[in-house]
Biotite code that builds the C-alpha atoms (Angstrom):
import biotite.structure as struc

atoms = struc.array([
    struc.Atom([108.528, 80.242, 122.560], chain_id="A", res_id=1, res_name="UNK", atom_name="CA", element="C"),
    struc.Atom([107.440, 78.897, 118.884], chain_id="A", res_id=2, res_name="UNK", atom_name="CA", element="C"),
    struc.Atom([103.388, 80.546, 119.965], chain_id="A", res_id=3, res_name="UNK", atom_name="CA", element="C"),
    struc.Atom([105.277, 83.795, 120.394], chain_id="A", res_id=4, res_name="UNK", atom_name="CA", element="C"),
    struc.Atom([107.430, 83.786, 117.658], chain_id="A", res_id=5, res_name="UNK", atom_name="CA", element="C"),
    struc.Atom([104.050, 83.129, 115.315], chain_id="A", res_id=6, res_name="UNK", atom_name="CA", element="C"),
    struc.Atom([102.227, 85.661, 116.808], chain_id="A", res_id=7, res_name="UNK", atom_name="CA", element="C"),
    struc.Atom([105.308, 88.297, 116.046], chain_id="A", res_id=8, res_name="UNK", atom_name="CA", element="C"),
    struc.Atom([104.552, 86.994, 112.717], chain_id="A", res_id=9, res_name="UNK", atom_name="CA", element="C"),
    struc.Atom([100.915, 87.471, 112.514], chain_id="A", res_id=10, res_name="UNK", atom_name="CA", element="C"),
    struc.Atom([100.881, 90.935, 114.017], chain_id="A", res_id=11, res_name="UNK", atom_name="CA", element="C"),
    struc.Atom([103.283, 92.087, 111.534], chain_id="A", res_id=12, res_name="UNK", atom_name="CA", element="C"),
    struc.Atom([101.518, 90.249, 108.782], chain_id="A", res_id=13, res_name="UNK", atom_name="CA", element="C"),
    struc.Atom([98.501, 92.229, 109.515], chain_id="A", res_id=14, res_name="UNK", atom_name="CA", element="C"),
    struc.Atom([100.138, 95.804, 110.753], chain_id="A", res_id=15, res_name="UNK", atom_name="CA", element="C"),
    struc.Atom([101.855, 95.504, 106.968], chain_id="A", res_id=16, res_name="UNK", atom_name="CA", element="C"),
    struc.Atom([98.611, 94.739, 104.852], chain_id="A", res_id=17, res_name="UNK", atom_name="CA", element="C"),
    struc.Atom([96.990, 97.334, 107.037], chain_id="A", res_id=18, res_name="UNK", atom_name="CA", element="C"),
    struc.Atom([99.810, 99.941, 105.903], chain_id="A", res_id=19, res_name="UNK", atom_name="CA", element="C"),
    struc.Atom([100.043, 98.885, 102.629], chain_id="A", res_id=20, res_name="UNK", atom_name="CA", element="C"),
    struc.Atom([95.867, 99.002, 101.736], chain_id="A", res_id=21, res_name="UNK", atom_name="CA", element="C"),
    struc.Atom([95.339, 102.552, 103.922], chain_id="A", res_id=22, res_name="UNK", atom_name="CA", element="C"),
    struc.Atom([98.531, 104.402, 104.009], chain_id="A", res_id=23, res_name="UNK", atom_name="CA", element="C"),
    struc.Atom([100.802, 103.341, 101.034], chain_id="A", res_id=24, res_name="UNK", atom_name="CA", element="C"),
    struc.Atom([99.668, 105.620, 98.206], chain_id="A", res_id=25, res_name="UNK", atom_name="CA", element="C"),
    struc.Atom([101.197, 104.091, 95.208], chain_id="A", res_id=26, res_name="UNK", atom_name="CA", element="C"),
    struc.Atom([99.214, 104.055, 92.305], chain_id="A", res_id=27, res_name="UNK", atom_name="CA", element="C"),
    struc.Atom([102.221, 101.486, 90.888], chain_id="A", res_id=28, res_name="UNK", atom_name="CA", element="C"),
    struc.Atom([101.839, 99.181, 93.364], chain_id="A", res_id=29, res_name="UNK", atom_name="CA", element="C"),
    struc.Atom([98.405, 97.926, 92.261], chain_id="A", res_id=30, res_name="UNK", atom_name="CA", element="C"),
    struc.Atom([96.338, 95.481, 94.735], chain_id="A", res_id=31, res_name="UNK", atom_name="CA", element="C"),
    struc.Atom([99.294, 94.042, 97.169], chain_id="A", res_id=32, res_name="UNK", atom_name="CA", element="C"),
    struc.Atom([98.447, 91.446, 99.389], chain_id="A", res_id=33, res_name="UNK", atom_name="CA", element="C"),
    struc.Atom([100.279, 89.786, 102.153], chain_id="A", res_id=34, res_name="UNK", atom_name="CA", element="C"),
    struc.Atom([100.725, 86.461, 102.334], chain_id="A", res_id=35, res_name="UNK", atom_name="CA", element="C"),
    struc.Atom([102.948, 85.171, 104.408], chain_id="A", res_id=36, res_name="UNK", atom_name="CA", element="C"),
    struc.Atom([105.557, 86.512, 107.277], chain_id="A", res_id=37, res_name="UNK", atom_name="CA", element="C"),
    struc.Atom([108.419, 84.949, 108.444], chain_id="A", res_id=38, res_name="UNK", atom_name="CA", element="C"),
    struc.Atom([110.667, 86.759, 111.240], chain_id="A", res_id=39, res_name="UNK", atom_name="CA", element="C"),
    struc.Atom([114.103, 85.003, 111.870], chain_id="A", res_id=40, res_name="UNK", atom_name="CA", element="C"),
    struc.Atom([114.961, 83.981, 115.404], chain_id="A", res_id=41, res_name="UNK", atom_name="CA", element="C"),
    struc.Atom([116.772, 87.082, 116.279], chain_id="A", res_id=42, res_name="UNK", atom_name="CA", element="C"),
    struc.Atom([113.730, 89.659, 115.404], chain_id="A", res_id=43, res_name="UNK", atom_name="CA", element="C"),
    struc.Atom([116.260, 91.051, 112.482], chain_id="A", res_id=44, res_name="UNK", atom_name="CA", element="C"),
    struc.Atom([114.764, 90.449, 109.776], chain_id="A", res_id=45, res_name="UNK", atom_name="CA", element="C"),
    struc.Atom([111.328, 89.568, 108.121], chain_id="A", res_id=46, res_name="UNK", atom_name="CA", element="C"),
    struc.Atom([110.551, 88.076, 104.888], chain_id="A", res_id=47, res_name="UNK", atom_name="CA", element="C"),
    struc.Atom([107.253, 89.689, 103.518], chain_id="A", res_id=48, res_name="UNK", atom_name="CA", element="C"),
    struc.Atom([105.853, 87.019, 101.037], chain_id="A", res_id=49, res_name="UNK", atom_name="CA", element="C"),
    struc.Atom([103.339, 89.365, 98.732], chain_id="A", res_id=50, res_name="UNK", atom_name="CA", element="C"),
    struc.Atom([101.811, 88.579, 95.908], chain_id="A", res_id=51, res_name="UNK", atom_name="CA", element="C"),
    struc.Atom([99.711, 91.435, 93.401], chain_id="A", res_id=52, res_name="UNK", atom_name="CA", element="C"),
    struc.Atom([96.459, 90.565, 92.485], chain_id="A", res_id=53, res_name="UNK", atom_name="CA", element="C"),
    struc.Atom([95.693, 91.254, 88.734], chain_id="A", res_id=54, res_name="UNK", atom_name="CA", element="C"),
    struc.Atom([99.063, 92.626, 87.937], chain_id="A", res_id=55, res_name="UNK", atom_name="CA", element="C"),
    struc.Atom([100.487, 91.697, 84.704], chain_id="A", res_id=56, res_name="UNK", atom_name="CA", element="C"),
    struc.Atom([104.275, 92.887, 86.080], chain_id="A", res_id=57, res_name="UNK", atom_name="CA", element="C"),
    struc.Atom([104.810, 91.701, 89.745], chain_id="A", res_id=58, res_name="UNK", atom_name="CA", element="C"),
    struc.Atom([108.235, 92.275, 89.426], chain_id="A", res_id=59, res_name="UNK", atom_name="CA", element="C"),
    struc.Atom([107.595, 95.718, 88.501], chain_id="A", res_id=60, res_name="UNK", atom_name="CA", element="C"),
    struc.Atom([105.426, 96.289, 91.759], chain_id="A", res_id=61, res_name="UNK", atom_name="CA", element="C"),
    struc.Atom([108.073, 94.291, 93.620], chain_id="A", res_id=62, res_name="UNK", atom_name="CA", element="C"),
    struc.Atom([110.751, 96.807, 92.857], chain_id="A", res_id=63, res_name="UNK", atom_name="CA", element="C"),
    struc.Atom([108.081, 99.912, 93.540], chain_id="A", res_id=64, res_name="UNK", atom_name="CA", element="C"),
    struc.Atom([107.225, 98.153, 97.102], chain_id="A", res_id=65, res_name="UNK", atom_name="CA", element="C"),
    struc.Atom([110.917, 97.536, 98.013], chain_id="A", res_id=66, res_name="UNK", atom_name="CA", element="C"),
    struc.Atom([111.264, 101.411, 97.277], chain_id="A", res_id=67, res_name="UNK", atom_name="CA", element="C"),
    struc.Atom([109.110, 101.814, 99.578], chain_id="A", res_id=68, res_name="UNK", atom_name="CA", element="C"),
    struc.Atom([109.984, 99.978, 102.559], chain_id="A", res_id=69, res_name="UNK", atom_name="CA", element="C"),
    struc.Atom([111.502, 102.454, 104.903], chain_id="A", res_id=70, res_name="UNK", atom_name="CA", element="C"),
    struc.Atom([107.739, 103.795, 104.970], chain_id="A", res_id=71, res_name="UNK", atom_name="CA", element="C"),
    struc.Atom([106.502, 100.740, 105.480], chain_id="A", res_id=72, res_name="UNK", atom_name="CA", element="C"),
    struc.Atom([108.843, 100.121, 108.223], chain_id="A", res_id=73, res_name="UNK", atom_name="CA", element="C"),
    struc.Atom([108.570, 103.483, 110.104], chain_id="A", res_id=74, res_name="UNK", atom_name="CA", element="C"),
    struc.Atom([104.935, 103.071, 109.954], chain_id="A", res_id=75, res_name="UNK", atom_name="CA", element="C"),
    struc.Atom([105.208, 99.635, 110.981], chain_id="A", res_id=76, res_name="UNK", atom_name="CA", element="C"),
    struc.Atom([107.452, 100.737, 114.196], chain_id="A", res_id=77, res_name="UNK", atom_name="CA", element="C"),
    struc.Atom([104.955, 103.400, 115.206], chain_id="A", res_id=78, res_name="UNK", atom_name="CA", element="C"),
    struc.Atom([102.007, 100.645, 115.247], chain_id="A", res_id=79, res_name="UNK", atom_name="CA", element="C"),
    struc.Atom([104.665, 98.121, 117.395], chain_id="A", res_id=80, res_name="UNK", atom_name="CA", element="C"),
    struc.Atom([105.343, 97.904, 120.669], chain_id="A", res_id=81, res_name="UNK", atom_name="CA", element="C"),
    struc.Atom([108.760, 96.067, 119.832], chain_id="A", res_id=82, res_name="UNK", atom_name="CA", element="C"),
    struc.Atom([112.027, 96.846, 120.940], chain_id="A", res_id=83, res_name="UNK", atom_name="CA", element="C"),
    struc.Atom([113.291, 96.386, 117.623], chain_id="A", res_id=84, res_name="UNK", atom_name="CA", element="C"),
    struc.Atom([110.847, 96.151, 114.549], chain_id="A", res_id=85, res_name="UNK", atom_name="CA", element="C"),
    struc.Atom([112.801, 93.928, 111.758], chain_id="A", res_id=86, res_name="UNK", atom_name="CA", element="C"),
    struc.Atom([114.236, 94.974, 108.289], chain_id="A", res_id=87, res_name="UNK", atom_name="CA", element="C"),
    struc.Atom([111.583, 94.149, 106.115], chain_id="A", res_id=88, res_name="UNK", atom_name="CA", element="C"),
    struc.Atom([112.572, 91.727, 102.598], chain_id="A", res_id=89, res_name="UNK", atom_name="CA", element="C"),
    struc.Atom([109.312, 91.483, 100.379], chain_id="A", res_id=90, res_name="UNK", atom_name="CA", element="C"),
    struc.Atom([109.827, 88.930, 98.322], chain_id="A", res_id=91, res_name="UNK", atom_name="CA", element="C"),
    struc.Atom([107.323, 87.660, 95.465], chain_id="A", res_id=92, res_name="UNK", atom_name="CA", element="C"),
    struc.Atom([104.835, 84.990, 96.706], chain_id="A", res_id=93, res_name="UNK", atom_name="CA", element="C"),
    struc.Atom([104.512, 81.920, 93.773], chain_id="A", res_id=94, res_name="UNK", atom_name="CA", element="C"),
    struc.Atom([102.078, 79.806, 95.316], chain_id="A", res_id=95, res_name="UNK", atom_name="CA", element="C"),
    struc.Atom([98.845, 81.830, 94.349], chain_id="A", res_id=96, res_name="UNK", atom_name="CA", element="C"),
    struc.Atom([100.549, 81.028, 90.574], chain_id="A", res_id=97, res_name="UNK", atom_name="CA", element="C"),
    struc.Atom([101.259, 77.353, 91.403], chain_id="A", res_id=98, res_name="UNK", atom_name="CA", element="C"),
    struc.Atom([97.824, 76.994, 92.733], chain_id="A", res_id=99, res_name="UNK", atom_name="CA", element="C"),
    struc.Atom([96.579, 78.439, 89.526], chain_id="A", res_id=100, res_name="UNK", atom_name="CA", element="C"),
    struc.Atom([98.914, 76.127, 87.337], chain_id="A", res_id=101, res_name="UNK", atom_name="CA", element="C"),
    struc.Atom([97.451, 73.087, 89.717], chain_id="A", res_id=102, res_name="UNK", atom_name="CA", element="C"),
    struc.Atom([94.291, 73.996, 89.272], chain_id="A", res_id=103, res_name="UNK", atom_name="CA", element="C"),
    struc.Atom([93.947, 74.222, 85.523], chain_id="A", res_id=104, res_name="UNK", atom_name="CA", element="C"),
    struc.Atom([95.753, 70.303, 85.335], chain_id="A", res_id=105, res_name="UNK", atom_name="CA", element="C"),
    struc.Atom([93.359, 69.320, 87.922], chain_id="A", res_id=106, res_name="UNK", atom_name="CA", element="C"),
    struc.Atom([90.782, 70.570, 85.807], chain_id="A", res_id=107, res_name="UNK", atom_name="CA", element="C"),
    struc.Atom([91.693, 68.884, 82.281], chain_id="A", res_id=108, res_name="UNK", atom_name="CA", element="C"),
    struc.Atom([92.587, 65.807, 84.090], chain_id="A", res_id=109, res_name="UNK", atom_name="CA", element="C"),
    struc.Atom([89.621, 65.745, 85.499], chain_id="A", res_id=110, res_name="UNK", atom_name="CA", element="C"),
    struc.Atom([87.745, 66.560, 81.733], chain_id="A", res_id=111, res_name="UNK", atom_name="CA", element="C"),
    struc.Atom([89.700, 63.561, 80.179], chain_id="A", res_id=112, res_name="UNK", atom_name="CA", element="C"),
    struc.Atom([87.829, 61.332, 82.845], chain_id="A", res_id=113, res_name="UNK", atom_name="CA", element="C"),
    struc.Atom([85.050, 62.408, 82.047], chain_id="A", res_id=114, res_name="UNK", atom_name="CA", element="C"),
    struc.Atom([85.299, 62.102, 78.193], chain_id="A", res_id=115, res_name="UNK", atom_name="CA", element="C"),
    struc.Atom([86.805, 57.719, 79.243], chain_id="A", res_id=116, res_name="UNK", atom_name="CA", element="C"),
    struc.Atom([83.910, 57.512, 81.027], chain_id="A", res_id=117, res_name="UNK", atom_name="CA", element="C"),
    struc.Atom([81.202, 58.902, 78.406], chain_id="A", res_id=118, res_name="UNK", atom_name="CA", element="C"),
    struc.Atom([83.370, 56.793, 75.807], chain_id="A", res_id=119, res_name="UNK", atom_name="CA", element="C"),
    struc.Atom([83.122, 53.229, 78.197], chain_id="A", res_id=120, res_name="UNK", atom_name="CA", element="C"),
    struc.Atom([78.980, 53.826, 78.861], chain_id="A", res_id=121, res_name="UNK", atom_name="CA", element="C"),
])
């Protein structure tokens, strides 16, 4: 049961990036991508975890792509073969920011080592 609930997830993950990069023509939105989706037990709802690449608002293109989810969702119903396609909740993905955050402390950690090091030798 769990393989088919992930693969519900993973066709929808990739029938909504496909809708959003060739269909969705939203100059607002910016470059969306599609992180993560996770459909509740019952097939009534999916969380869209998106994240925009570049965008200096993501809030801003979160509230233009929520306007636009009964496209997304038609569109998304016509590519299905589900008895019932989910309502669709984008929400705002934080990990690509986290990683970014983890990365940078990773980085001047890893600088300070290096300046002990040069200062033991």
């Amino acid at each position: 049961m769990a393989d088919r609930a992930k693969r519900i997830d993973a066709l929808i993950e990739k029938n909504i990036a496909e809708i959003l990069m060739k269909e969705l023509k939203n100059p607002r939105l910016g470059f969306v991508t599609v992180n993560e989706v996770q459909v509740n037990a019952d097939h009534s709802l999916a969380k869209v975890y998106v994240s925009f690449l570049g965008s200096e608002h993501p809030l801003f293109n979160l509230k233009e792509l929520k306007n636009a989810k009964g496209v997304v969702r038609s569109s998304l119903a016509k590519k299905m073969d589900l008895y019932k396609v989910p309502d669709l909740l984008f929400l705002l993905d934080e990990k690509p920011q986290e990683l970014s955050s983890l990365d940078e402390a990773l980085a001047k950690e890893e600088k300070s080592l290096k300046e002990l090091k040069n200062l033991n030798d």
